[in-house]
SEVO-556059 format. One record per residue (C-alpha): residue number from 0; residue in three letters; x negated, y, z negated. Coordinates in Angstrom, 3 decimals. Each point is the difference from the previous one (the first is absolute). Layout:
! SEVO-556059
+-----+------+----------+----------+----------+
!  nr ! rest !       px !       py !       pz !
+-----+------+----------+----------+----------+
! NUM !  ALA !        X !        Y !        Z !
...
+-----+------+----------+----------+----------+
END
This chain:
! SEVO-556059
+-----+------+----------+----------+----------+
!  nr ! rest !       px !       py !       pz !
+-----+------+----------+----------+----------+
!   0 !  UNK !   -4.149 !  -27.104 !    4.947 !
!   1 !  UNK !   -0.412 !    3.893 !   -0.013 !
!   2 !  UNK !    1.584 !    1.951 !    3.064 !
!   3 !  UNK !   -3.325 !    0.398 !    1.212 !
!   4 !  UNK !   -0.747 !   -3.468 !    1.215 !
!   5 !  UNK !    3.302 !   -0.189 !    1.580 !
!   6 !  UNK !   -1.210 !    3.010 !    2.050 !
!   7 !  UNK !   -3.227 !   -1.799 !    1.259 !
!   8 !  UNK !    1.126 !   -3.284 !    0.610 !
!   9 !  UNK !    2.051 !    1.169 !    3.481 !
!  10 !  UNK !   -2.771 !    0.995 !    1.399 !
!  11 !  UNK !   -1.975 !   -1.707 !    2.468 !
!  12 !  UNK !   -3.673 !   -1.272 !   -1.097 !
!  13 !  UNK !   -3.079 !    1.845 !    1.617 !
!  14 !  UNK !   -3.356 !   -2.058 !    1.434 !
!  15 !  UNK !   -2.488 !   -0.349 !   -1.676 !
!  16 !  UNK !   -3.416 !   -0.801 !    1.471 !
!  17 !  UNK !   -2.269 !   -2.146 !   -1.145 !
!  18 !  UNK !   -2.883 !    2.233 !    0.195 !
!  19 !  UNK !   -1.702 !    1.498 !   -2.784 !
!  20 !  UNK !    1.753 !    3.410 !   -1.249 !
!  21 !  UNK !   -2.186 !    2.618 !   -1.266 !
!  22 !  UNK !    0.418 !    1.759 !   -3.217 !
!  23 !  UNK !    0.486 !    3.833 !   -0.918 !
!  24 !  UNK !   -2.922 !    1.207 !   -2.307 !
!  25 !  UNK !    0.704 !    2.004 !   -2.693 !
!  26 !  UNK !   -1.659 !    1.026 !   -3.032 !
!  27 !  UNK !   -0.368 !   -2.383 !   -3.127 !
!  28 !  UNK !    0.357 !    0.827 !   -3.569 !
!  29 !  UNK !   -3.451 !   -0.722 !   -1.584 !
!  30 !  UNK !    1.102 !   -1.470 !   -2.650 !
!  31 !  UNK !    2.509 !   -2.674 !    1.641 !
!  32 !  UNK !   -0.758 !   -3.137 !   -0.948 !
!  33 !  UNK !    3.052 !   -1.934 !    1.391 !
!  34 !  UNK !    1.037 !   -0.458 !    3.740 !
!  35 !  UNK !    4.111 !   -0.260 !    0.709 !
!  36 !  UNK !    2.305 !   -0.330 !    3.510 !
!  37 !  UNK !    2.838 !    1.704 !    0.321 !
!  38 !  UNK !    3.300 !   -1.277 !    1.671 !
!  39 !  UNK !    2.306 !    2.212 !    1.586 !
!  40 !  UNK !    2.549 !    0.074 !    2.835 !
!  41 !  UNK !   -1.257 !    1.982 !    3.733 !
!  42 !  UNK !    3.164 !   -0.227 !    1.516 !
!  43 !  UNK !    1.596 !    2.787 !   -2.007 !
!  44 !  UNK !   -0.500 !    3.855 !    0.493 !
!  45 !  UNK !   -2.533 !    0.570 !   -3.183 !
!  46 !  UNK !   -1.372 !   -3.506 !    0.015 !
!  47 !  UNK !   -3.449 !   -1.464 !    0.116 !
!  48 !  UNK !   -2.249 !   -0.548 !    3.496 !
!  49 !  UNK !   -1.357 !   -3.251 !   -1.786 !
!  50 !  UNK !   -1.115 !   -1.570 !   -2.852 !
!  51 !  UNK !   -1.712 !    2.524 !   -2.438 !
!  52 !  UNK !   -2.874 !   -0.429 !   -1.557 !
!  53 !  UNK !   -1.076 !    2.010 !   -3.658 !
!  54 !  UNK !   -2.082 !   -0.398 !   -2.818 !
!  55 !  UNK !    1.200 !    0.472 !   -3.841 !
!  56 !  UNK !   -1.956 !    1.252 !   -3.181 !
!  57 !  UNK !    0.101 !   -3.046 !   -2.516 !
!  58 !  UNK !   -0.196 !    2.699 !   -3.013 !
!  59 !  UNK !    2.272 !    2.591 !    1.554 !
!  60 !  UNK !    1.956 !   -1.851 !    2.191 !
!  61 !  UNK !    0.190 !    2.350 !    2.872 !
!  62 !  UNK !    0.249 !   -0.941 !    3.546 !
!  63 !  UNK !   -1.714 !    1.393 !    2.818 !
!  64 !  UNK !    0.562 !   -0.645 !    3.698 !
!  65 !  UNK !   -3.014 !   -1.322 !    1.887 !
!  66 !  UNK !    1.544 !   -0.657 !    3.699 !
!  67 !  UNK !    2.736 !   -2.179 !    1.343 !
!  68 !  UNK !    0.018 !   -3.306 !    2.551 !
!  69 !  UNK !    1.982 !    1.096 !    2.808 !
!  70 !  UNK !    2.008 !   -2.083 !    2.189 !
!  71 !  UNK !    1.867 !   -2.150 !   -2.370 !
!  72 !  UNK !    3.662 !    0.226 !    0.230 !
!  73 !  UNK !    2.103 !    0.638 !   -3.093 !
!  74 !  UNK !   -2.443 !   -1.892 !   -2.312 !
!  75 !  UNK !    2.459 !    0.371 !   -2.947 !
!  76 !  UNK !   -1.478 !   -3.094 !   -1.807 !
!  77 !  UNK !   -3.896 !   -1.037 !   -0.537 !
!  78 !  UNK !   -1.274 !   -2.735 !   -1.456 !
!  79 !  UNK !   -4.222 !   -1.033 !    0.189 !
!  80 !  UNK !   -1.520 !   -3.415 !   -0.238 !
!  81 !  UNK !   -1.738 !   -1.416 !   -2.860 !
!  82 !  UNK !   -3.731 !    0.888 !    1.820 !
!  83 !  UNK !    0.602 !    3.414 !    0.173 !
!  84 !  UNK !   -0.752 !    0.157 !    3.657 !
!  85 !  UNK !    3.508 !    0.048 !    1.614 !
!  86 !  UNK !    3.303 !    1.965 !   -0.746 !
!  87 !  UNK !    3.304 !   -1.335 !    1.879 !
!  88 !  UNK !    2.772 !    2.591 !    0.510 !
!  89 !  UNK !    3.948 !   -0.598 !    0.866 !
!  90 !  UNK !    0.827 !    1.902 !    3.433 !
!  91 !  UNK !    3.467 !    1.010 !   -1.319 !
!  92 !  UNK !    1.977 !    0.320 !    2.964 !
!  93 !  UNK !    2.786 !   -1.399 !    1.859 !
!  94 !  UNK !   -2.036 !   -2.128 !    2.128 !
!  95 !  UNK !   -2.167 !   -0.410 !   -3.271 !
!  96 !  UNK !   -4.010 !   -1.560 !   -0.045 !
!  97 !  UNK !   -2.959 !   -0.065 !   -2.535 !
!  98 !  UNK !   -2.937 !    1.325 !    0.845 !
!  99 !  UNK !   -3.853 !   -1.331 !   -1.304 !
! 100 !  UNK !   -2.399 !    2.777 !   -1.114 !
! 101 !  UNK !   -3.788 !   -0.674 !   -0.496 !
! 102 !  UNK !   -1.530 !    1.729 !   -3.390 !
! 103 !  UNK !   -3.606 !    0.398 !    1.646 !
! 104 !  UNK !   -0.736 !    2.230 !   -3.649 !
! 105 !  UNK !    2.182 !    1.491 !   -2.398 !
! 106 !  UNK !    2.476 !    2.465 !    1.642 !
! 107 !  UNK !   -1.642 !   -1.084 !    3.837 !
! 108 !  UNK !    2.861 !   -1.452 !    1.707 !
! 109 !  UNK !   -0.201 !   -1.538 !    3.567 !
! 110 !  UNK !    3.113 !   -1.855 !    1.293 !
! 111 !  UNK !   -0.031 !   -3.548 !    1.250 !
! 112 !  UNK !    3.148 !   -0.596 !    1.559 !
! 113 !  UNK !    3.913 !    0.073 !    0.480 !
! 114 !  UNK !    2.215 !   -3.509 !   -0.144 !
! 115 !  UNK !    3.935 !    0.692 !    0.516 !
! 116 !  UNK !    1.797 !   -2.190 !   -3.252 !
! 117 !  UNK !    3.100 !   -0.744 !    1.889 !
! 118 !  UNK !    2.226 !    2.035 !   -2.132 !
! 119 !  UNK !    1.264 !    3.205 !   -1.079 !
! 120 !  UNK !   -0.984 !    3.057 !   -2.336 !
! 121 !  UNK !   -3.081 !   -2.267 !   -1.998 !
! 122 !  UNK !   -0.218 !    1.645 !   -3.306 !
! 123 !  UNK !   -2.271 !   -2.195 !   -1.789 !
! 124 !  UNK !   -3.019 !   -2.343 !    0.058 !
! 125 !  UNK !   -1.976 !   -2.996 !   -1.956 !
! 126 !  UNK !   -3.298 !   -1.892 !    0.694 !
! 127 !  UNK !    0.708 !   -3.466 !   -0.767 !
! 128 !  UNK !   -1.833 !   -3.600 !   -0.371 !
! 129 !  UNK !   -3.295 !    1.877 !   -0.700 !
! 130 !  UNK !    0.836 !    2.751 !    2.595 !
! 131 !  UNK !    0.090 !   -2.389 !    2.876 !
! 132 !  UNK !    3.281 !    1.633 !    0.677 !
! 133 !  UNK !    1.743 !    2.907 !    0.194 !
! 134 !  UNK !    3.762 !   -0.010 !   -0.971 !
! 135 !  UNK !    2.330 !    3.018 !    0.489 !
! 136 !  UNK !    3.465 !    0.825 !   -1.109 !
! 137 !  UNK !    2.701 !    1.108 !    2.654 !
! 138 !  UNK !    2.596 !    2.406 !   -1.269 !
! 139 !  UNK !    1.725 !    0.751 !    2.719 !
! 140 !  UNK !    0.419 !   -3.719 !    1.938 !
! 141 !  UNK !    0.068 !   -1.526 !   -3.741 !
! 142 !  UNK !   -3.033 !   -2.354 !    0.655 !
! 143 !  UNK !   -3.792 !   -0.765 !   -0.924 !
! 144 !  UNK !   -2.721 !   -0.507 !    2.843 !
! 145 !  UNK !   -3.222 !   -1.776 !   -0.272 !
! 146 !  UNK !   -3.592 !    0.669 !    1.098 !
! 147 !  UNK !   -3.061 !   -1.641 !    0.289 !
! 148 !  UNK !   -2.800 !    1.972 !   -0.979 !
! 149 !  UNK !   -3.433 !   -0.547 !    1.891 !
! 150 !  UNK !   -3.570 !   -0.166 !   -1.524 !
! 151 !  UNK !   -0.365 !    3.354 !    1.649 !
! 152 !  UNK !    2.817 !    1.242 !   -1.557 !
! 153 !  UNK !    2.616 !    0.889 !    2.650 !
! 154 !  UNK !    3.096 !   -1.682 !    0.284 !
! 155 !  UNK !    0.960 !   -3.111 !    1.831 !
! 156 !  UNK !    3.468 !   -0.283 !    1.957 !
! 157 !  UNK !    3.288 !   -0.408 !   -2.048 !
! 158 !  UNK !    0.281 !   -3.855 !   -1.499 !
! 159 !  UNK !    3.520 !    0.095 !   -1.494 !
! 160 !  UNK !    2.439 !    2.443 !   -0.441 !
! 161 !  UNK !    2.932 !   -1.181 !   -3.031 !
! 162 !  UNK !    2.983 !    2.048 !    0.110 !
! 163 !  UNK !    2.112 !    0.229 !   -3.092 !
! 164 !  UNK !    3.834 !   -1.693 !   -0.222 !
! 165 !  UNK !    2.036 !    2.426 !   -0.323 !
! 166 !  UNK !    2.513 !    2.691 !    1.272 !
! 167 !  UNK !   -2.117 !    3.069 !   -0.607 !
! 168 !  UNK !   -3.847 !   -1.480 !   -0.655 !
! 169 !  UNK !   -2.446 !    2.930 !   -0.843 !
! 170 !  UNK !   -3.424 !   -1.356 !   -0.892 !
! 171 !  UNK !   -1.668 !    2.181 !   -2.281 !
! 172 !  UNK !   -3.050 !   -1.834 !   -1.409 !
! 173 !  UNK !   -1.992 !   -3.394 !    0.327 !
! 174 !  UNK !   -2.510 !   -0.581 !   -2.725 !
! 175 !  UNK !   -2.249 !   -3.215 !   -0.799 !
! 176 !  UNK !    0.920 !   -1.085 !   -3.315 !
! 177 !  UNK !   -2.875 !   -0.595 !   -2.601 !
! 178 !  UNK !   -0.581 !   -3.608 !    0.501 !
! 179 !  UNK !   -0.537 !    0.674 !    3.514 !
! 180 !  UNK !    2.084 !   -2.734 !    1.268 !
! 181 !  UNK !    3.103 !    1.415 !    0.935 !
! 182 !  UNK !    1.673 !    3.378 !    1.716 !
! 183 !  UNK !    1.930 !    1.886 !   -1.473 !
! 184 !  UNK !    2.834 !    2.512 !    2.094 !
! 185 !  UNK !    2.033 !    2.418 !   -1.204 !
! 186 !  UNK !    2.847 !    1.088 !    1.762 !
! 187 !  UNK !    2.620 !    3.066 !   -0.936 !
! 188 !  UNK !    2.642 !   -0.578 !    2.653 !
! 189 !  UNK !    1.035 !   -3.900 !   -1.315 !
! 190 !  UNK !   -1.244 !    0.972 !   -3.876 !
! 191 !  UNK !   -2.608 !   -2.494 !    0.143 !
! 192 !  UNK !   -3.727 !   -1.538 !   -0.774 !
! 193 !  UNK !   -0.789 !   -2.755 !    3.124 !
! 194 !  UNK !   -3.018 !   -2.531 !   -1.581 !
! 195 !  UNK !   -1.752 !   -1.670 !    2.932 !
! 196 !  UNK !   -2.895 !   -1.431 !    0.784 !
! 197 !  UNK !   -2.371 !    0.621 !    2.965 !
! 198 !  UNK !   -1.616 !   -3.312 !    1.692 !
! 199 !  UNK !   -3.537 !   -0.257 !    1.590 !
! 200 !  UNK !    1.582 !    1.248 !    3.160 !
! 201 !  UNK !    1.583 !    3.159 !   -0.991 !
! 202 !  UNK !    3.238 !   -1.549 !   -0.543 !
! 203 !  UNK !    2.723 !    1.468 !   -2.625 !
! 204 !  UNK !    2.191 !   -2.681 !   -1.465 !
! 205 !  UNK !    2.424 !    1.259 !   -2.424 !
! 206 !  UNK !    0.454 !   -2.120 !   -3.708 !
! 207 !  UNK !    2.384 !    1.869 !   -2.096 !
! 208 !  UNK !    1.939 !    3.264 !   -0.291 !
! 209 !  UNK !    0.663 !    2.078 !   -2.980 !
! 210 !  UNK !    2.980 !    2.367 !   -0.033 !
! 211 !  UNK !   -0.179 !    3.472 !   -2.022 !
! 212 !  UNK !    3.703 !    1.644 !   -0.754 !
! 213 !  UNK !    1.992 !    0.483 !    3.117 !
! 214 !  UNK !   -0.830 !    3.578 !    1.151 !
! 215 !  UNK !   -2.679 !    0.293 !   -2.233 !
! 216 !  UNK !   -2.629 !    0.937 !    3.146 !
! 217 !  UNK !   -3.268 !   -2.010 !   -1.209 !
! 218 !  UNK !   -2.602 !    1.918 !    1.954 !
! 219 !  UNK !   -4.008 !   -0.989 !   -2.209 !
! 220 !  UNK !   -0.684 !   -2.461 !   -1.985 !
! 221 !  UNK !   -3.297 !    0.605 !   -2.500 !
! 222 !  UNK !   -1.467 !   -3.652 !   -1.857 !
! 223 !  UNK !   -0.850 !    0.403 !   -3.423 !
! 224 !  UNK !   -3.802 !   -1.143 !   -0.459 !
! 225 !  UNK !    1.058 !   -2.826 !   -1.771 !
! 226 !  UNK !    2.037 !   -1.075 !    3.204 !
! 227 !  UNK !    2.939 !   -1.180 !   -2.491 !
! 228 !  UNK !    2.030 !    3.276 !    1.098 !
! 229 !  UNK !    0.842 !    2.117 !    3.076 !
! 230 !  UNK !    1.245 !    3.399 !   -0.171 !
! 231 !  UNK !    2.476 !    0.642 !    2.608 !
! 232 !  UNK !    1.046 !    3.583 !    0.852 !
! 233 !  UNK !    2.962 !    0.391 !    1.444 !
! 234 !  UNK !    0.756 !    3.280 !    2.272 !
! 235 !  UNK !    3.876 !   -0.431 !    0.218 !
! 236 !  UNK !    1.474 !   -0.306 !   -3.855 !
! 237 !  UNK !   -2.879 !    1.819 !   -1.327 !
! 238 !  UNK !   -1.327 !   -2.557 !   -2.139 !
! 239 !  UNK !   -3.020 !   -2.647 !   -0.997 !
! 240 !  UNK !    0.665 !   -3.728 !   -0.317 !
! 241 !  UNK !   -2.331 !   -1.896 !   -2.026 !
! 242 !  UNK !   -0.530 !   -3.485 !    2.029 !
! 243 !  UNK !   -1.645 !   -3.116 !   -1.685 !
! 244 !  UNK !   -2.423 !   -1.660 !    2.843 !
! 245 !  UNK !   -0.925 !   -3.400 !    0.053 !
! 246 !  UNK !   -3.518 !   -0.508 !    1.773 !
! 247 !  UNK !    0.266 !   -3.600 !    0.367 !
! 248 !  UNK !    3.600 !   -0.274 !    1.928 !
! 249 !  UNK !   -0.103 !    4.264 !    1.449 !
! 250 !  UNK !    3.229 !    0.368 !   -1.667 !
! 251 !  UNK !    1.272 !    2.876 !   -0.756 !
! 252 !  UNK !    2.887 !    0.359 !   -2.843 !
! 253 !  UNK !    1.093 !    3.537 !   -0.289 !
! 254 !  UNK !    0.974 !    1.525 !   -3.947 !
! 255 !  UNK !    0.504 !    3.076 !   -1.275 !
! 256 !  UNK !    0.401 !    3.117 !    1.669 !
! 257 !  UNK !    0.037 !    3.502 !   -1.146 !
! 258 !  UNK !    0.578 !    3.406 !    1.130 !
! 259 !  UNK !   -3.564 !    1.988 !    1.233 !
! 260 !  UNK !    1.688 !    3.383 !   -0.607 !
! 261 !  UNK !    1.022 !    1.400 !   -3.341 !
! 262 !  UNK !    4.031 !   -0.266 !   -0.452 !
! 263 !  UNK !    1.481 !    2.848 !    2.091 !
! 264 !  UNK !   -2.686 !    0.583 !    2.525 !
! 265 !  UNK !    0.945 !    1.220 !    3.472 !
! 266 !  UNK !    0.115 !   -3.016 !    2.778 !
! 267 !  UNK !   -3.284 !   -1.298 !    0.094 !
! 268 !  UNK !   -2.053 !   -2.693 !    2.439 !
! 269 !  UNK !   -3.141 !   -1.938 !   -1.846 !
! 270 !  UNK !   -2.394 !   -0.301 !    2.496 !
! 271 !  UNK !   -3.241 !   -1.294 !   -1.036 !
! 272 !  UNK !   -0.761 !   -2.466 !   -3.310 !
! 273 !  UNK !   -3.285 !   -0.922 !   -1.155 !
! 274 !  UNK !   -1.790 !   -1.512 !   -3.142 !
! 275 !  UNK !   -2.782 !    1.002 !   -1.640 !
! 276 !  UNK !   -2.976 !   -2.377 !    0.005 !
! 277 !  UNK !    0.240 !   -0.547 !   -3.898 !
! 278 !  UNK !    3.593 !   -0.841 !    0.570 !
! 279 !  UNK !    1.186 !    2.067 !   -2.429 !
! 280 !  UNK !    2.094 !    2.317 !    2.023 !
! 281 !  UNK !    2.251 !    0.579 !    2.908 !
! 282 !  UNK !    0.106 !    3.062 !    2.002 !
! 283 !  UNK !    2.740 !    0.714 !    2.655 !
! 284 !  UNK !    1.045 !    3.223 !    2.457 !
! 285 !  UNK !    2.835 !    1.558 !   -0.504 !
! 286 !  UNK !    1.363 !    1.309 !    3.517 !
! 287 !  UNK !    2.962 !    2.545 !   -1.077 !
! 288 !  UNK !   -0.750 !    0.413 !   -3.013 !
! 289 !  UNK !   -3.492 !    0.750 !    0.443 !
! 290 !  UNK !   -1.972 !   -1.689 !   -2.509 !
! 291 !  UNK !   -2.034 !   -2.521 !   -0.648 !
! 292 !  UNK !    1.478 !   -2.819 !   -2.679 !
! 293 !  UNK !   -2.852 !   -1.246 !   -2.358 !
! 294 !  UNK !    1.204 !   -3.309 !   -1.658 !
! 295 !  UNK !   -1.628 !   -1.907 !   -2.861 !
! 296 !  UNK !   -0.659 !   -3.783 !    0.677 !
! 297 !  UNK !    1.839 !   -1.914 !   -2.921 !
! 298 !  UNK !    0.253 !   -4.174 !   -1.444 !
! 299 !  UNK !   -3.120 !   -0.591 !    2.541 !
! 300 !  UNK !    1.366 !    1.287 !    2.854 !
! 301 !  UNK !    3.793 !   -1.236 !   -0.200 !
! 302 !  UNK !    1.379 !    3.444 !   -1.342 !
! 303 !  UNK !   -0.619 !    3.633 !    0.994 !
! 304 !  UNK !    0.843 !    3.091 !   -1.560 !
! 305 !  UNK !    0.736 !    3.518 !    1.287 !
! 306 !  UNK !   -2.551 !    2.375 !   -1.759 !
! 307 !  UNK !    0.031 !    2.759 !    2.419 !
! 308 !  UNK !    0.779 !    1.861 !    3.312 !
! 309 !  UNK !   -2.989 !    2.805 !    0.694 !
! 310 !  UNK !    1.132 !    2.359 !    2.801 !
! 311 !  UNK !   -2.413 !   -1.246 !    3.446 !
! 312 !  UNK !   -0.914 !    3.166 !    0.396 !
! 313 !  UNK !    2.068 !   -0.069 !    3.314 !
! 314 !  UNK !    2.630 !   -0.438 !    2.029 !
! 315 !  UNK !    1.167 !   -3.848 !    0.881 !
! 316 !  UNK !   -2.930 !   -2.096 !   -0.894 !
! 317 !  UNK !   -0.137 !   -3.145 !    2.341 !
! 318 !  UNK !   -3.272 !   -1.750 !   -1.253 !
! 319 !  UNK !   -2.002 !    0.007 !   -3.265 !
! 320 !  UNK !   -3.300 !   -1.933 !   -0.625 !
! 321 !  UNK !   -3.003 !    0.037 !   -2.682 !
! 322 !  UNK !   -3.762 !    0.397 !    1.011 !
! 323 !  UNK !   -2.623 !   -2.987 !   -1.035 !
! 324 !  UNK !   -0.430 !    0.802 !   -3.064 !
! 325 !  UNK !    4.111 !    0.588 !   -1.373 !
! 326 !  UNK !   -0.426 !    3.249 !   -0.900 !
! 327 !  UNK !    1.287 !    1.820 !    2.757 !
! 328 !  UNK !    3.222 !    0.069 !    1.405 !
! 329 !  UNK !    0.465 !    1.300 !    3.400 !
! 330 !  UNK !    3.807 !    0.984 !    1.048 !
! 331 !  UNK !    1.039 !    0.523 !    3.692 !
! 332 !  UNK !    2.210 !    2.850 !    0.364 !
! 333 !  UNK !    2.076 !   -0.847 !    3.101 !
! 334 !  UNK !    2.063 !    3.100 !    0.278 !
! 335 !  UNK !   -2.491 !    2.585 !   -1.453 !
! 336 !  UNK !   -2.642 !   -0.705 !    2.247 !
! 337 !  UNK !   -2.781 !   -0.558 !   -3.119 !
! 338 !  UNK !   -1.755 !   -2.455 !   -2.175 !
! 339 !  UNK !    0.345 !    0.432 !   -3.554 !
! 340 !  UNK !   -3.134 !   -1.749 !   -2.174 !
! 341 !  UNK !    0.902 !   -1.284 !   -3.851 !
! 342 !  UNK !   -2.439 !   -0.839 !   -2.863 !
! 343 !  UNK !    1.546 !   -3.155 !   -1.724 !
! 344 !  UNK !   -0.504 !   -0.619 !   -3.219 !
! 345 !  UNK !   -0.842 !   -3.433 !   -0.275 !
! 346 !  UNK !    1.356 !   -0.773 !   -3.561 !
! 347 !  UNK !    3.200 !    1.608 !    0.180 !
! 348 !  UNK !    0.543 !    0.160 !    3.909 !
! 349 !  UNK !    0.820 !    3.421 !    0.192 !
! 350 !  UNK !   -0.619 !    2.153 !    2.503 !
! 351 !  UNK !   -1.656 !    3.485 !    0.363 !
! 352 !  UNK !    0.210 !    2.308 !    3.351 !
! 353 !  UNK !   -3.480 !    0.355 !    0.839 !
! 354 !  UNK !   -0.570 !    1.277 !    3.512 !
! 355 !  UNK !    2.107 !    0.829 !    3.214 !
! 356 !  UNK !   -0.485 !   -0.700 !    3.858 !
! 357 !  UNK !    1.471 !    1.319 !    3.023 !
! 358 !  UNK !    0.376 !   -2.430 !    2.453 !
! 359 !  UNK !    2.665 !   -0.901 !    2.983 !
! 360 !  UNK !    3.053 !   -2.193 !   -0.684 !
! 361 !  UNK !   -2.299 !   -2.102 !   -2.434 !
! 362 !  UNK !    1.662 !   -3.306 !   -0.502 !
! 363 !  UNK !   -2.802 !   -2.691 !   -0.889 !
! 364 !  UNK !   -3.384 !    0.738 !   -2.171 !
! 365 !  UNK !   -2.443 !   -2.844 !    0.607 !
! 366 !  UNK !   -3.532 !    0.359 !   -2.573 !
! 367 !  UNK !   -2.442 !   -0.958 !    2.223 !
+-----+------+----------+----------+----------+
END
């Protein structure tokens, strides 16, 4: 967890109303041909007013601002549903919420409404069980809330709320795993992956429990394609475990881990992992040393290898994700205040700077 969130999550949440929220026009690059939502933090002097809104240059990769939804609080994480029509952001505050945005068109956002989770500083989100509901990942209270989502899209009050055993929990992530059967939580204050499963009422009911290396931090987890392997980055010891997943049972066995930083790097924090839709490689953020680490996917999936660390083109980069098509990585400068685009080379992985964005306490890129 970066110094920033530990900043935010004392302070007290803002309403929201559930009225639509108009959007700042600004010019469009003619040439866009992509849509993306911006996360940041408003409770911070240099921060966001909302959720921005830009459009990127498939060939070029630049960015360019087209507005911003105001009247979200500290959407730091975004996630949209499968239809394209609605985008759910984390309200990450002490008194923490999610909020449901309508996508009436590409870059048109109108919000829904507000539902409190019943915890503290949520700092991540998944649509689950065919986005019928919305889980979200507690860091601060250490425990994962549930949602029902509505045909209209909007949020339904709070079914369950799970909190981690533990003496420090910190919920950092819930995911669905491939198979769509079961939940998966990852939590960096008891260095561990929580597989559950969610019931027809909303319910969380906990089945097994992997543990990483004590201290290790285990903050994302990333599925292979092949859903054999999970990538686990973990923000304390610096490192990646490779994790064998069993579909059929949710278990996760943790393996091998490995440093994300070359051997005498400065203290460093992996934020974000991902994988790219081939499978073929890993990508992680480097917070510290300010890179990102660009792995090659090995033995189908059960080895990885450290091939390089680009600089992010930034200072502390929180999130990283690729557009549709894999060939564009976007990198979320926390601490710079900017967005830095990469071409990716598909058969080797590398990356190439491509394009840079000024934007406020960026920490979540969502294609849209």
């Amino acid at each position: 967890m970066g110094t920033s969130r530990r900043r935010f999550l004392g302070l007290t949440a803002a309403a929201v109303g559930s009225a639509a929220v108009g959007i700042t026009p600004a010019a469009a690059a003619c040439r866009s041909v992509g849509t993306l939502y911006l996360g940041t933090y408003t409770s911070s002097a240099g921060g966001g007013t909302g959720i921005g809104v830009a459009t990127y240059d498939a060939s070029s990769g630049a960015i360019t601002s087209t507005g911003t939804l105001t009247g979200v609080q500290d959407p730091s994480f975004l996630i949209m549903a499968s239809s394209g029509r609605f985008l759910y952001a984390v309200n990450e505050q002490s008194s923490g919420g999610v909020t449901a945005v309508a996508v009436d068109a590409p870059g048109r956002l109108r919000v829904l409404n507000r539902q409190p989770n019943g915890g503290n500083g949520p700092c991540h989100l998944a649509l689950v069980a065919n986005g019928k509901y919305l889980l979200s990942a507690n860091y601060g209270s250490g425990d994962v809330a549930v949602h029902p989502v509505k045909a209209d899209g909007s949020l339904g009050a709070r079914t369950d709320l799970v909190k981690h055993v533990g003496a420090t929990p910190h919920a950092h992530q819930v995911v669905q795993d491939p198979t769509g059967k079961y939940i998966l939580a990852v939590d960096l204050g008891t260095d561990s992956v929580y597989t559950s499963t969610l019931s027809t009422a909303g319910k969380l009911t906990q089945k097994s429990q992997a543990k990483l290396a004590t201290g290790a931090g285990p903050r994302h987890l990333a599925f292979h394609p092949n859903g054999q392997y999970a990538y686990v980055a973990n923000e304390v010891n610096s490192t990646i475990t490779v994790c064998r997943y069993d579909g059929t049972s949710g278990i996760l066995t943790p393996g091998a881990s490995q440093s994300t930083v070359p051997a005498g790097s400065p203290t460093n924090y992996p934020g974000e992992v991902i994988v790219s839709p081939d499978g073929r490689f890993v990508y992680l953020t480097n917070r510290g040393h300010n890179s990102v680490a660009v792995f090659a996917v090995e033995s189908a999936g059960a080895s990885l290898r450290l091939v390089a660390t680009p600089p992010c083109g930034g200072n502390w980069p929180r999130h990283c994700t690729l557009d549709p098509t894999g060939t564009l990585l976007f990198v979320s400068n926390q601490n710079s205040n900017n967005i830095t685009t990469f071409h990716v080379d598909t058969q080797t992985g590398a990356l190439t700077p491509a394009a840079d964005f000024t934007a406020p306490i960026p920490v979540c890129v969502l294609p849209g």
